[in-house]
MILUM-768845 format. One record per atom (N, C-alpha, C, CB): atom name; x, y, z. Coordinates in Angstrom, 1 decimal, padded with zeros to 4 digits. Glycine has a CB too. Example, Ala and Ser with C-alpha at 12.3 -4.5 7.8 and 13.67 -1.06 7.14 Angstrom:
<torros>
<torro><atome>N</atome><px>013.2</px><py>-005.7</py><pz>007.8</pz></torro>
<torro><atome>CA</atome><px>012.3</px><py>-004.5</py><pz>007.8</pz></torro>
<torro><atome>C</atome><px>013.2</px><py>-003.3</py><pz>007.8</pz></torro>
<torro><atome>CB</atome><px>011.3</px><py>-004.5</py><pz>009.0</pz></torro>
<torro><atome>N</atome><px>012.8</px><py>-002.2</py><pz>007.1</pz></torro>
<torro><atome>CA</atome><px>013.7</px><py>-001.1</py><pz>007.1</pz></torro>
<torro><atome>C</atome><px>012.9</px><py>000.0</py><pz>007.9</pz></torro>
<torro><atome>CB</atome><px>014.1</px><py>-000.6</py><pz>005.7</pz></torro>
</torros>
This chain:
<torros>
<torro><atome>N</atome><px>155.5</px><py>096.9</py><pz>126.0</pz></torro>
<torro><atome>CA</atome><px>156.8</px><py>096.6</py><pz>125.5</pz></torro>
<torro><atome>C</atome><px>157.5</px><py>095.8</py><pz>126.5</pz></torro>
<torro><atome>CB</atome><px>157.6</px><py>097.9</py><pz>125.1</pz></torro>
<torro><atome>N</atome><px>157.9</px><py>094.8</py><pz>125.6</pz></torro>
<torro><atome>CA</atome><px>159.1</px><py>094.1</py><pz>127.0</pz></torro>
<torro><atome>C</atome><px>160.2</px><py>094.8</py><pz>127.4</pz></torro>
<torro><atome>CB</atome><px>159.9</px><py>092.7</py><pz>126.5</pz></torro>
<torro><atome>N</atome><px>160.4</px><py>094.3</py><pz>128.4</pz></torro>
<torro><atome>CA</atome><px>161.8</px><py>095.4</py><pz>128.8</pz></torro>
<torro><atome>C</atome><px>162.9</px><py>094.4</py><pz>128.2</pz></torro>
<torro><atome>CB</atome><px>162.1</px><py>095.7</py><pz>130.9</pz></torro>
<torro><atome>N</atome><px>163.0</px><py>093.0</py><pz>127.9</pz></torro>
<torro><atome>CA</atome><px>164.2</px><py>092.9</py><pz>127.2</pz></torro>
<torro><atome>C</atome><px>164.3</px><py>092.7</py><pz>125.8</pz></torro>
<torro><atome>CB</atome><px>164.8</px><py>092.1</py><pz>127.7</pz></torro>
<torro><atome>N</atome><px>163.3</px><py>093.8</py><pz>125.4</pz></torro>
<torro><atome>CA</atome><px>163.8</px><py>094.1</py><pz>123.7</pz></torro>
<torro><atome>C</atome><px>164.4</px><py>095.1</py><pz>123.4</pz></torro>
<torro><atome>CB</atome><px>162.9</px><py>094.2</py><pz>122.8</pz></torro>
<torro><atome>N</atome><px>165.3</px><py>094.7</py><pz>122.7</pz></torro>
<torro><atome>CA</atome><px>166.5</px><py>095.9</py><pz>122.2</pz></torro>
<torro><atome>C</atome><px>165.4</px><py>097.1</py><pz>121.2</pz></torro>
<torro><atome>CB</atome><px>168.2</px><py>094.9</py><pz>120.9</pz></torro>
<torro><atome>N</atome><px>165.8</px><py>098.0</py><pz>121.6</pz></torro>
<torro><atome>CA</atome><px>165.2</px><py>099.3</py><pz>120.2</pz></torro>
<torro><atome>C</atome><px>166.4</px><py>100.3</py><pz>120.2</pz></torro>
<torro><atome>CB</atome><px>163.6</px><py>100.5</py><pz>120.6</pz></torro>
<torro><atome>N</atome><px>166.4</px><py>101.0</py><pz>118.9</pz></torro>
<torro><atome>CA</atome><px>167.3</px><py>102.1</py><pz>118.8</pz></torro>
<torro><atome>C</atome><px>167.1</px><py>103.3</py><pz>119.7</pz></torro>
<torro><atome>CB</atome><px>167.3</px><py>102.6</py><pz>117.5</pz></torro>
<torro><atome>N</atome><px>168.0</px><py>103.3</py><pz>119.8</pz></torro>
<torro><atome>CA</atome><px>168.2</px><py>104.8</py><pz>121.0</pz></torro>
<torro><atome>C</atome><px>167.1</px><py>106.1</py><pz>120.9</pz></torro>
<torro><atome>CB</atome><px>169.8</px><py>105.8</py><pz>120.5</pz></torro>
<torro><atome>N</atome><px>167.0</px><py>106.1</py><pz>119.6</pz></torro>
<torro><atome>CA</atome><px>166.1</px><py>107.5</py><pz>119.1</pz></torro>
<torro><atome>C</atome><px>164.6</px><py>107.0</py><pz>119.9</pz></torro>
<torro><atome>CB</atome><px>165.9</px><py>107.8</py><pz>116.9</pz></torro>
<torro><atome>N</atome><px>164.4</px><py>105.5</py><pz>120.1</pz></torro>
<torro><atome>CA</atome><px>162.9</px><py>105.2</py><pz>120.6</pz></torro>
<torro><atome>C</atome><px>162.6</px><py>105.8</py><pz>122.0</pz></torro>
<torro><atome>CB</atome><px>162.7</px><py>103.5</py><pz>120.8</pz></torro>
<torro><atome>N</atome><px>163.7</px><py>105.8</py><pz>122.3</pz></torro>
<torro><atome>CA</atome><px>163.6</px><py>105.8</py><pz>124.1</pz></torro>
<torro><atome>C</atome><px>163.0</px><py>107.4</py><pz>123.8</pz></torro>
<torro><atome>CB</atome><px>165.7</px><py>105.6</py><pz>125.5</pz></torro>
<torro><atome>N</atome><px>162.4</px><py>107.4</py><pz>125.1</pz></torro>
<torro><atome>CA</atome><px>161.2</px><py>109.0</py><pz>125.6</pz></torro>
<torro><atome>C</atome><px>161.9</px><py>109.7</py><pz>126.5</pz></torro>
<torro><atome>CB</atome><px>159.4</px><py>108.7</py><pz>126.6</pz></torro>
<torro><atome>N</atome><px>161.8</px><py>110.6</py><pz>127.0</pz></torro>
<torro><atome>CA</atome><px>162.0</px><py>111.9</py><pz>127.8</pz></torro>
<torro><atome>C</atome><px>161.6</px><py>111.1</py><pz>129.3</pz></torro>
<torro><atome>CB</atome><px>161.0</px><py>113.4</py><pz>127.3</pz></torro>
<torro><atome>N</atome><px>162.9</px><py>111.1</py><pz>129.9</pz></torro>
<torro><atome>CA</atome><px>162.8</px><py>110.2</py><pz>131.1</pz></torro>
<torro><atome>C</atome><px>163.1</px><py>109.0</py><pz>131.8</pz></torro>
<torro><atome>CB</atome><px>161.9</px><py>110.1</py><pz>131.2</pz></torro>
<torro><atome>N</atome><px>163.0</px><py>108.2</py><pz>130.7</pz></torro>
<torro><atome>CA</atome><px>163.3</px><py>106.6</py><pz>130.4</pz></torro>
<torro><atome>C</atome><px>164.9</px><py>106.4</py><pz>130.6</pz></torro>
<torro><atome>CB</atome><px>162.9</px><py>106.1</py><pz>128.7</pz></torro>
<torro><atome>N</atome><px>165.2</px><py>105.3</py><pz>131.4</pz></torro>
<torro><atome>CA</atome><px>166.5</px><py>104.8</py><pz>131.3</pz></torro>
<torro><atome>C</atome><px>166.7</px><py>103.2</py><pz>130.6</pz></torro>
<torro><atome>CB</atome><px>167.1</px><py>104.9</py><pz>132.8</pz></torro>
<torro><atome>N</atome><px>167.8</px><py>103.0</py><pz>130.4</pz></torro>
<torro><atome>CA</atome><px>167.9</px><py>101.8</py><pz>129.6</pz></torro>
<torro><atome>C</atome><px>169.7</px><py>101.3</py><pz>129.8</pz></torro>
<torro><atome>CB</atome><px>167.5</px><py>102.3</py><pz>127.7</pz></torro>
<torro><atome>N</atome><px>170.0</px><py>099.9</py><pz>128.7</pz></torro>
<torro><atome>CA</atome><px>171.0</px><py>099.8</py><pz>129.6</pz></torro>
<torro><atome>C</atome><px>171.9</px><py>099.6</py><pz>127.8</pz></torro>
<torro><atome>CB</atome><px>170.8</px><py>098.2</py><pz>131.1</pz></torro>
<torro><atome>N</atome><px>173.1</px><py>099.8</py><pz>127.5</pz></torro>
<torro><atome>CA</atome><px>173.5</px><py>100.3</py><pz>126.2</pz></torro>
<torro><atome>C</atome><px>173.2</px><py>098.4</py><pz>125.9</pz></torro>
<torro><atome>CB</atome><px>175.5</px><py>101.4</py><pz>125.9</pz></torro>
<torro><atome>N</atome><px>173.5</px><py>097.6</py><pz>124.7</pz></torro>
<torro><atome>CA</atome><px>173.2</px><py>096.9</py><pz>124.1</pz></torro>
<torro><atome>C</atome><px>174.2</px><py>096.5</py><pz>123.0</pz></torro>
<torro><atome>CB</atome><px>172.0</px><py>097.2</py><pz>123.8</pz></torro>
<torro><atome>N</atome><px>174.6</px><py>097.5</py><pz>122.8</pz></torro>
<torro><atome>CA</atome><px>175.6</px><py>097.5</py><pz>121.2</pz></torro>
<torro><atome>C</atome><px>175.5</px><py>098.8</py><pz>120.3</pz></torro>
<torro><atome>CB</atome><px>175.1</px><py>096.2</py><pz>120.0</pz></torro>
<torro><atome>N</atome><px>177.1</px><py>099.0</py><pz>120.3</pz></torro>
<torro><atome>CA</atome><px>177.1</px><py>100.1</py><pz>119.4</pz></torro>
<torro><atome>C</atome><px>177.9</px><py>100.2</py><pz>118.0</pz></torro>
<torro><atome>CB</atome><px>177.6</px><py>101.3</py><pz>120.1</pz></torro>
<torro><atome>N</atome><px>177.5</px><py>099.9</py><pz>117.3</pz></torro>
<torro><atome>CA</atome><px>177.7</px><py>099.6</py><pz>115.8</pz></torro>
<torro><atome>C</atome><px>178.1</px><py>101.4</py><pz>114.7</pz></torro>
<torro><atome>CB</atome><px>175.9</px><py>098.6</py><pz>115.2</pz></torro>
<torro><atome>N</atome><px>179.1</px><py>101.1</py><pz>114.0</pz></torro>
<torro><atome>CA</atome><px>179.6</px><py>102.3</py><pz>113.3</pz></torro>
<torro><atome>C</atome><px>180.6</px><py>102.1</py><pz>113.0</pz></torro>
<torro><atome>CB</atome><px>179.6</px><py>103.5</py><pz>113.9</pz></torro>
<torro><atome>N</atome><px>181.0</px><py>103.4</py><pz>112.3</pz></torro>
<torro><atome>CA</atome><px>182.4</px><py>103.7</py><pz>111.8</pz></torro>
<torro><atome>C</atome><px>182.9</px><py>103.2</py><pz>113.5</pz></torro>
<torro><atome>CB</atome><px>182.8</px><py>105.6</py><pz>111.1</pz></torro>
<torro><atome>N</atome><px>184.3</px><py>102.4</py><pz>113.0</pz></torro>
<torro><atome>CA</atome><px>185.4</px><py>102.3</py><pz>114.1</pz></torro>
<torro><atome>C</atome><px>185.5</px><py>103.8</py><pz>115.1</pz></torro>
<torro><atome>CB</atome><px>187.0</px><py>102.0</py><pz>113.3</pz></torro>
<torro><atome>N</atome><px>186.4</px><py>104.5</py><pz>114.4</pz></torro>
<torro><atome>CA</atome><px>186.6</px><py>105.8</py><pz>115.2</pz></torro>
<torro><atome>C</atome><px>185.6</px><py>106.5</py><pz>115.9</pz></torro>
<torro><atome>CB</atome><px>187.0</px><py>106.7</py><pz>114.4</pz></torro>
<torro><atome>N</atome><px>184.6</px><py>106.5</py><pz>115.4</pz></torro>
<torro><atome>CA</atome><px>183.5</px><py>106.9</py><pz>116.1</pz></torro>
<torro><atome>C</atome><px>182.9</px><py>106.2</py><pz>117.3</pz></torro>
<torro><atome>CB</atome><px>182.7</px><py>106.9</py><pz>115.3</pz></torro>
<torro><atome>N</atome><px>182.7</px><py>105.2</py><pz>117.2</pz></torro>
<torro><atome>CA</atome><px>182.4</px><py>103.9</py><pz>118.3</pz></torro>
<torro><atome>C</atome><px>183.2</px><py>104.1</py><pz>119.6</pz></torro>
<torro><atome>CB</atome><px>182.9</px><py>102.3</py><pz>117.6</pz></torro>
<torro><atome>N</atome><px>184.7</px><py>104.2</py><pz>118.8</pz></torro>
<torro><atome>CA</atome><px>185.8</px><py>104.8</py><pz>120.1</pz></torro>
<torro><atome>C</atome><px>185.5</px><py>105.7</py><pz>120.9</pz></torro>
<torro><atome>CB</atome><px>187.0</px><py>105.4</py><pz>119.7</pz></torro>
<torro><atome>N</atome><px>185.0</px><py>106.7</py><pz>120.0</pz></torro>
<torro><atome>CA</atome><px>184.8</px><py>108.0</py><pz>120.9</pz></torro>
<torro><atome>C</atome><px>183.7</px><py>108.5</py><pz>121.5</pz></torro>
<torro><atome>CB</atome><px>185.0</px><py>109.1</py><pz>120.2</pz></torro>
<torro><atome>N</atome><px>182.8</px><py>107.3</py><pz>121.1</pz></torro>
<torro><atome>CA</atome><px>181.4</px><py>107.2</py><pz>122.2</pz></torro>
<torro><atome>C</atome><px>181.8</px><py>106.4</py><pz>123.3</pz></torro>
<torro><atome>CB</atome><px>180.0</px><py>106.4</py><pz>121.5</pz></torro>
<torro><atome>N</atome><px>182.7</px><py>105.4</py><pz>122.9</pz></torro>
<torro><atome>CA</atome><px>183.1</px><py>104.5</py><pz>124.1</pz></torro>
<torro><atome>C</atome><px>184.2</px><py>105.6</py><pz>125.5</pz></torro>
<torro><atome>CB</atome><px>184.2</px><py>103.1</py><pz>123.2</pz></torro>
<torro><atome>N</atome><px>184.8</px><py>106.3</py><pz>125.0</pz></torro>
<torro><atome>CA</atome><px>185.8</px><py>107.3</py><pz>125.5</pz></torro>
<torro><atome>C</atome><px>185.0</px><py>108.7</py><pz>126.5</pz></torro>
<torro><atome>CB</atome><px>186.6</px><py>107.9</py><pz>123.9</pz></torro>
<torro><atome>N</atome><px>183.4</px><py>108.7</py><pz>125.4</pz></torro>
<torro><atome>CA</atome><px>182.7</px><py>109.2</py><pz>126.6</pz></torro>
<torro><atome>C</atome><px>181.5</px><py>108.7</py><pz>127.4</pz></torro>
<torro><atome>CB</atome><px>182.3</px><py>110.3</py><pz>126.2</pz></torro>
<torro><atome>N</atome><px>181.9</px><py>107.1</py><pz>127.6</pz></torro>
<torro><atome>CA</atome><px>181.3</px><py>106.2</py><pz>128.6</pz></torro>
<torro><atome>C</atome><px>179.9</px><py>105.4</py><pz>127.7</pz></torro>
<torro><atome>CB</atome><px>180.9</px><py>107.2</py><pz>130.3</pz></torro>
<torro><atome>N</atome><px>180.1</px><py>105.8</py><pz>126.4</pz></torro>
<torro><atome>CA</atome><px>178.9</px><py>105.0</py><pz>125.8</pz></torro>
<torro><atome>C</atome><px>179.1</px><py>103.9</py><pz>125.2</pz></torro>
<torro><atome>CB</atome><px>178.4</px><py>105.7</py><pz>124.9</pz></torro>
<torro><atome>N</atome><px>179.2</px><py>102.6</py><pz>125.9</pz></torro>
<torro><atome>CA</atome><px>179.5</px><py>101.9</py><pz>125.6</pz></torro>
<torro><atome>C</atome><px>178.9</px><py>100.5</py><pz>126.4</pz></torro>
<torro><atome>CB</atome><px>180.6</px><py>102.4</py><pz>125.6</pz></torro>
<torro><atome>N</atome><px>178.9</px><py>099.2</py><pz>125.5</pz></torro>
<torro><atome>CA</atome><px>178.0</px><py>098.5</py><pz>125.7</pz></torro>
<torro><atome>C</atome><px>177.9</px><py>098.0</py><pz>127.8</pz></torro>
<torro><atome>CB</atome><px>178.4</px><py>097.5</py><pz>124.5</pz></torro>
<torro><atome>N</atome><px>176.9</px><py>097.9</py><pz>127.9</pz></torro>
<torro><atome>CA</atome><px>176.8</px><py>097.5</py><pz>129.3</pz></torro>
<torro><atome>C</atome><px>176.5</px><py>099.0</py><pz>129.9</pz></torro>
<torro><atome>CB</atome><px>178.4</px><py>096.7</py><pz>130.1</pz></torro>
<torro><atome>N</atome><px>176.5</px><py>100.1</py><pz>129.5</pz></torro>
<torro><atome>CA</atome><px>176.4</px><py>101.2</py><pz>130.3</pz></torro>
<torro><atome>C</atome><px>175.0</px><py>101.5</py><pz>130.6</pz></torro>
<torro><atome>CB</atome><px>176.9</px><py>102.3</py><pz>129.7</pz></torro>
<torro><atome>N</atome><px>174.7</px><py>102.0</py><pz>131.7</pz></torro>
<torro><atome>CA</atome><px>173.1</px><py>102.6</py><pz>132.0</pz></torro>
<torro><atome>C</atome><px>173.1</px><py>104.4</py><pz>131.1</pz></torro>
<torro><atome>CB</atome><px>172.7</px><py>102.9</py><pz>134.4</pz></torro>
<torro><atome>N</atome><px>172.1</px><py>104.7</py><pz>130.9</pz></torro>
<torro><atome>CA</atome><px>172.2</px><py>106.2</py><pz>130.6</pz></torro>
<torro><atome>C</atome><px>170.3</px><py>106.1</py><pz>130.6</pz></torro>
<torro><atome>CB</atome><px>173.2</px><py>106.8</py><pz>128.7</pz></torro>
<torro><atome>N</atome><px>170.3</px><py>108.1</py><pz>130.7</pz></torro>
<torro><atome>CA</atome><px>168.8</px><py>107.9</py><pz>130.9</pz></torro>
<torro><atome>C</atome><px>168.9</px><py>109.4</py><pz>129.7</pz></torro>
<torro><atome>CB</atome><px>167.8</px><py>108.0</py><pz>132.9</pz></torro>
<torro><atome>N</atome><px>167.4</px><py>109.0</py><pz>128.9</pz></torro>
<torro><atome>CA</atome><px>167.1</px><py>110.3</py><pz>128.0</pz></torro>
<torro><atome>C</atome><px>166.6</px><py>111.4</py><pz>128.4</pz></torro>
<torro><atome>CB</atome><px>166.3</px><py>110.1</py><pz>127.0</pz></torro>
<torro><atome>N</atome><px>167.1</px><py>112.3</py><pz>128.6</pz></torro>
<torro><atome>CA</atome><px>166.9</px><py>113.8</py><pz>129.2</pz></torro>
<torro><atome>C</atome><px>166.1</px><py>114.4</py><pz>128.3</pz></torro>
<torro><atome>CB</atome><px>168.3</px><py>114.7</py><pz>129.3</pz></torro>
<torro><atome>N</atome><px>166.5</px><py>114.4</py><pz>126.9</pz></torro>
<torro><atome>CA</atome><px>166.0</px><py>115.1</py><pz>126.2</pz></torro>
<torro><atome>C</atome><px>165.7</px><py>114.4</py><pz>124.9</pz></torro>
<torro><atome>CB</atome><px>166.7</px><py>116.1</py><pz>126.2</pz></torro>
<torro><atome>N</atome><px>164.3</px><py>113.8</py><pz>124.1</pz></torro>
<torro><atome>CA</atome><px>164.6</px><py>112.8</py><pz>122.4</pz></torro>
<torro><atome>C</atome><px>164.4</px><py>114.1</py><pz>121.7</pz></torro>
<torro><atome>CB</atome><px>163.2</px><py>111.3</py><pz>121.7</pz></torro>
<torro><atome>N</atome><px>164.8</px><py>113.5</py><pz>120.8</pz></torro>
<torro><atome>CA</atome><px>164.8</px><py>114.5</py><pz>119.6</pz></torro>
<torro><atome>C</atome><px>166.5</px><py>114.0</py><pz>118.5</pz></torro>
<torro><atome>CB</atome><px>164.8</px><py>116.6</py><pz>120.5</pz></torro>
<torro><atome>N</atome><px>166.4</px><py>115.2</py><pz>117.9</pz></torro>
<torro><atome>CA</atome><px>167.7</px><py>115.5</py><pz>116.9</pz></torro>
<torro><atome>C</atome><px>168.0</px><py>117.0</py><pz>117.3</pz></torro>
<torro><atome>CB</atome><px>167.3</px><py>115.4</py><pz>115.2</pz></torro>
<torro><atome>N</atome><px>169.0</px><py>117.2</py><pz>118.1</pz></torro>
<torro><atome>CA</atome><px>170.1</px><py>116.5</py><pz>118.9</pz></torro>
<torro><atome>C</atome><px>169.5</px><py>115.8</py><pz>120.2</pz></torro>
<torro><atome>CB</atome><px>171.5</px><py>117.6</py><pz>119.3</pz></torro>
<torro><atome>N</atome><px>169.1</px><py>114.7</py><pz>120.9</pz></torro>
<torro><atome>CA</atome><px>169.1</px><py>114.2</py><pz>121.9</pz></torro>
<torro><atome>C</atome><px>170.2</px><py>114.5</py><pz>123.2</pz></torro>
<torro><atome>CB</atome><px>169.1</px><py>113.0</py><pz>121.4</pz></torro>
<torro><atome>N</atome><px>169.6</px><py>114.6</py><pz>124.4</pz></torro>
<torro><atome>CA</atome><px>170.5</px><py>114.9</py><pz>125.7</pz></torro>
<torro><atome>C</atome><px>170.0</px><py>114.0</py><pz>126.6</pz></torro>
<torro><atome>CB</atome><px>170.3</px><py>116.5</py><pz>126.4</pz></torro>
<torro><atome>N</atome><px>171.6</px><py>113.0</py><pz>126.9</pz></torro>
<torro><atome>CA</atome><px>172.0</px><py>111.9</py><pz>127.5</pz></torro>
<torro><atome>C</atome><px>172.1</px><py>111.8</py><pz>128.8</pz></torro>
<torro><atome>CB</atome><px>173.1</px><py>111.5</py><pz>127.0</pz></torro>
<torro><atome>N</atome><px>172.1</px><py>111.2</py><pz>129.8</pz></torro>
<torro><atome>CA</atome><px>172.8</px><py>111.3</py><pz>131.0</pz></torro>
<torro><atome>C</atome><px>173.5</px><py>110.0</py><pz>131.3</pz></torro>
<torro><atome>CB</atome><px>172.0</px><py>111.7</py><pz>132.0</pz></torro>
<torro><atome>N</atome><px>174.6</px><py>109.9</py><pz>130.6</pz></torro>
<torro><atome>CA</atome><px>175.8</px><py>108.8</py><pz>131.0</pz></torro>
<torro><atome>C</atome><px>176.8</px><py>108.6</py><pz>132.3</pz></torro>
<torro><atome>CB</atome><px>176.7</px><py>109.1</py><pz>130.0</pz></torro>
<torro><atome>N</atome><px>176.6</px><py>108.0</py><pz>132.8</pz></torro>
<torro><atome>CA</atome><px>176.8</px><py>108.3</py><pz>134.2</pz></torro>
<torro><atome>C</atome><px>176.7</px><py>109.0</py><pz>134.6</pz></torro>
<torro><atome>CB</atome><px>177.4</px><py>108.3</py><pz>134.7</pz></torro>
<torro><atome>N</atome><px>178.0</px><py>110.5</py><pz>135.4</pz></torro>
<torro><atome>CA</atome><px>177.7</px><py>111.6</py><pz>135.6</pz></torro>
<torro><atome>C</atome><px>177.8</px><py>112.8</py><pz>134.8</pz></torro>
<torro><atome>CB</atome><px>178.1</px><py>111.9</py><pz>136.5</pz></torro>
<torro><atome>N</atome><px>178.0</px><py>112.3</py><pz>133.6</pz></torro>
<torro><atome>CA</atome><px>177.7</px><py>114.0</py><pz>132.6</pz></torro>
<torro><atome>C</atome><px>176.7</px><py>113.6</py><pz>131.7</pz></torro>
<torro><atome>CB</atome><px>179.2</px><py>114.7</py><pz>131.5</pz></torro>
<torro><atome>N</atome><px>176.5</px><py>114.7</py><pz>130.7</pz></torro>
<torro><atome>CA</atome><px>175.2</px><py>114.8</py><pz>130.2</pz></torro>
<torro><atome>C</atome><px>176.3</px><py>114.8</py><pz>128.7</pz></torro>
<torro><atome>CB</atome><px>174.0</px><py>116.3</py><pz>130.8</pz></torro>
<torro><atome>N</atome><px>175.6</px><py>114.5</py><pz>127.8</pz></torro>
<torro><atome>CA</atome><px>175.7</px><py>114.0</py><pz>126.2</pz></torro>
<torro><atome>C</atome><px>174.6</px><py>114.4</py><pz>125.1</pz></torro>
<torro><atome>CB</atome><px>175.5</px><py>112.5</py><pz>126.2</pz></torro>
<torro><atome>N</atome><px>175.4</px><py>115.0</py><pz>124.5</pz></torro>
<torro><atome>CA</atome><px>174.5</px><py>115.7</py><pz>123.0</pz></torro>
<torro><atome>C</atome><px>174.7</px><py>114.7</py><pz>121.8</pz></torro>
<torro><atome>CB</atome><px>175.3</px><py>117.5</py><pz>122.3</pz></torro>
<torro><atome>N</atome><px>173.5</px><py>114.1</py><pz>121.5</pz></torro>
<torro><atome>CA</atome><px>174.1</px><py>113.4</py><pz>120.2</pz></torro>
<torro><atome>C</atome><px>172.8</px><py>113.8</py><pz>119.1</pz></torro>
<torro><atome>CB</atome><px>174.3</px><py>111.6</py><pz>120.4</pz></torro>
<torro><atome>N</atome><px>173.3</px><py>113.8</py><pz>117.7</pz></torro>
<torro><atome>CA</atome><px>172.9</px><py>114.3</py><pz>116.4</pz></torro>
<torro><atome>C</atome><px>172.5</px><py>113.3</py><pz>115.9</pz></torro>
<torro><atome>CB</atome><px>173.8</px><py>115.0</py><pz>115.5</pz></torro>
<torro><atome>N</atome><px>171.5</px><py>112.3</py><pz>115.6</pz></torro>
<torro><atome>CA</atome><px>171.2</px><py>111.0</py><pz>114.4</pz></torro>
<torro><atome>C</atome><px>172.8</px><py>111.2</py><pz>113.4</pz></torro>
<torro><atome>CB</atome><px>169.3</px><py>111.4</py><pz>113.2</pz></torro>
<torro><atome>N</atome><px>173.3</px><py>110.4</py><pz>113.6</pz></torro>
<torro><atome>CA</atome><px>174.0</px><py>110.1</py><pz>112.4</pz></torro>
<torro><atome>C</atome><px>174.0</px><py>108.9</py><pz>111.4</pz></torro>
<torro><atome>CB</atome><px>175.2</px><py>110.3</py><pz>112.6</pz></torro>
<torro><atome>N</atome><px>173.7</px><py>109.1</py><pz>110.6</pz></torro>
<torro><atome>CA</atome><px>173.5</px><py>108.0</py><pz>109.1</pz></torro>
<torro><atome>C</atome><px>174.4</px><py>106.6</py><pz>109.8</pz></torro>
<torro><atome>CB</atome><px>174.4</px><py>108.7</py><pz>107.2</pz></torro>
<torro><atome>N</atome><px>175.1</px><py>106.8</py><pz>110.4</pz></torro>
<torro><atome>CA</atome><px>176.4</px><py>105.4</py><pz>109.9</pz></torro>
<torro><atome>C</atome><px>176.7</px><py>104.8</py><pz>111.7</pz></torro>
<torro><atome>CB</atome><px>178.7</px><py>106.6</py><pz>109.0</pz></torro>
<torro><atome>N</atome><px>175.6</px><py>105.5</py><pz>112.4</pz></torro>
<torro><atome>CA</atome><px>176.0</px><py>104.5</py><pz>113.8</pz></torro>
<torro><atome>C</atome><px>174.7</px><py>104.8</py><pz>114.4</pz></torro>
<torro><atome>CB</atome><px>177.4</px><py>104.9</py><pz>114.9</pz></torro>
<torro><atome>N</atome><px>174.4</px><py>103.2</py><pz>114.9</pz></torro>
<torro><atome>CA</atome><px>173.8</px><py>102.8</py><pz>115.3</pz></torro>
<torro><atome>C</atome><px>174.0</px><py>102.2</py><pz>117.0</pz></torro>
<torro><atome>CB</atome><px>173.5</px><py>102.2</py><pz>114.2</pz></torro>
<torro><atome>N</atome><px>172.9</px><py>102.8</py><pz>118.0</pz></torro>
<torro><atome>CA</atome><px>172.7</px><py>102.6</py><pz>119.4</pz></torro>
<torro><atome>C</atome><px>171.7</px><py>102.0</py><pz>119.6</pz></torro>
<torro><atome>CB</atome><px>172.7</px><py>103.6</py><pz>120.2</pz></torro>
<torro><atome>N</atome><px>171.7</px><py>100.5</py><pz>119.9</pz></torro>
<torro><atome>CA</atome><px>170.8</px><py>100.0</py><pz>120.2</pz></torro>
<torro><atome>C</atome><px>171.0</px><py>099.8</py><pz>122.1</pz></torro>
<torro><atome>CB</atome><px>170.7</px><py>098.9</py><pz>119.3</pz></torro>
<torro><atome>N</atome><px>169.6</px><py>099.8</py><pz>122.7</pz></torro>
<torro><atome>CA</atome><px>169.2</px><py>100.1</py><pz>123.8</pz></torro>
<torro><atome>C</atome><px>168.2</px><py>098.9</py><pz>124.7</pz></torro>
<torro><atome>CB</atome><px>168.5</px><py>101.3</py><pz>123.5</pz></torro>
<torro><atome>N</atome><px>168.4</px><py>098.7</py><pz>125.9</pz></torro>
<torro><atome>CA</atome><px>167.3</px><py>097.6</py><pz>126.4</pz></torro>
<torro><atome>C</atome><px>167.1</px><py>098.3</py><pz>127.3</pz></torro>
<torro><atome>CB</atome><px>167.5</px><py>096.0</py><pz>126.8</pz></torro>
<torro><atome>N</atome><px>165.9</px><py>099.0</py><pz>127.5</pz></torro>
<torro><atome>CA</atome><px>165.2</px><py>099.8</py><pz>128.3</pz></torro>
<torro><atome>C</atome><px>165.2</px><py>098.8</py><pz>129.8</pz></torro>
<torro><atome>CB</atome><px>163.7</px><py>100.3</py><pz>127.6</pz></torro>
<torro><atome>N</atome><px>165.2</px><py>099.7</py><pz>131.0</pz></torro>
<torro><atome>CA</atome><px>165.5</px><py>099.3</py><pz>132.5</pz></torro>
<torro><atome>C</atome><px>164.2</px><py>100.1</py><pz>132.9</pz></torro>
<torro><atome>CB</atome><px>167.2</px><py>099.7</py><pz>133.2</pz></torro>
<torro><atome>N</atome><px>164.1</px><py>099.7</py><pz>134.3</pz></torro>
<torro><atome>CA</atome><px>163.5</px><py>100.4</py><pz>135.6</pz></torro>
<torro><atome>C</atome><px>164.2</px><py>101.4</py><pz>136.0</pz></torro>
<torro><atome>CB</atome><px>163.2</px><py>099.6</py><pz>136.7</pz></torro>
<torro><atome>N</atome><px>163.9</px><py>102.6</py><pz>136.5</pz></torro>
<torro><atome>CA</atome><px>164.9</px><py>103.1</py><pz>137.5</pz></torro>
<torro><atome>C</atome><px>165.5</px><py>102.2</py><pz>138.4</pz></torro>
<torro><atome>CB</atome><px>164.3</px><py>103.9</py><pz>138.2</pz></torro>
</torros>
């Protein structure tokens, strides 16, 4: 895989870091990913894939649930 192809969040593996890309959704929602540092240009690495997924966004960690109506796309990085 190239490293500068965008994939949805849910792709990334246990371990992997990446760099955010665009986050598309309901307005309010978008905000409040942006409010907890998820937001385009950000690094985060996947702690945990699945449904609920565990984030590491800068220095805290992040639970997120697939939701139907927003979409995280991702360009996977090197450490």
């Amino acid at each position: 895989m190239s490293v500068d192809a965008l994939l949805p969040l849910e792709l990334l593996q246990t371990g992997e870091w990446a760099e955010v890309a665009e986050v598309c959704g309901e307005p309010t929602w978008v905000c409040r990913l942006a409010e907890f540092g998820l937001r385009p240009g950000c690094r985060l690495q996947m702690l945990q894939n699945g449904c609920p997924c565990l984030l590491r966004v800068g220095g805290c960690r992040l639970s997120l649930r697939g939701e139907d109506d927003t979409s995280i796309l991702v360009r996977p990085v090197a450490e």
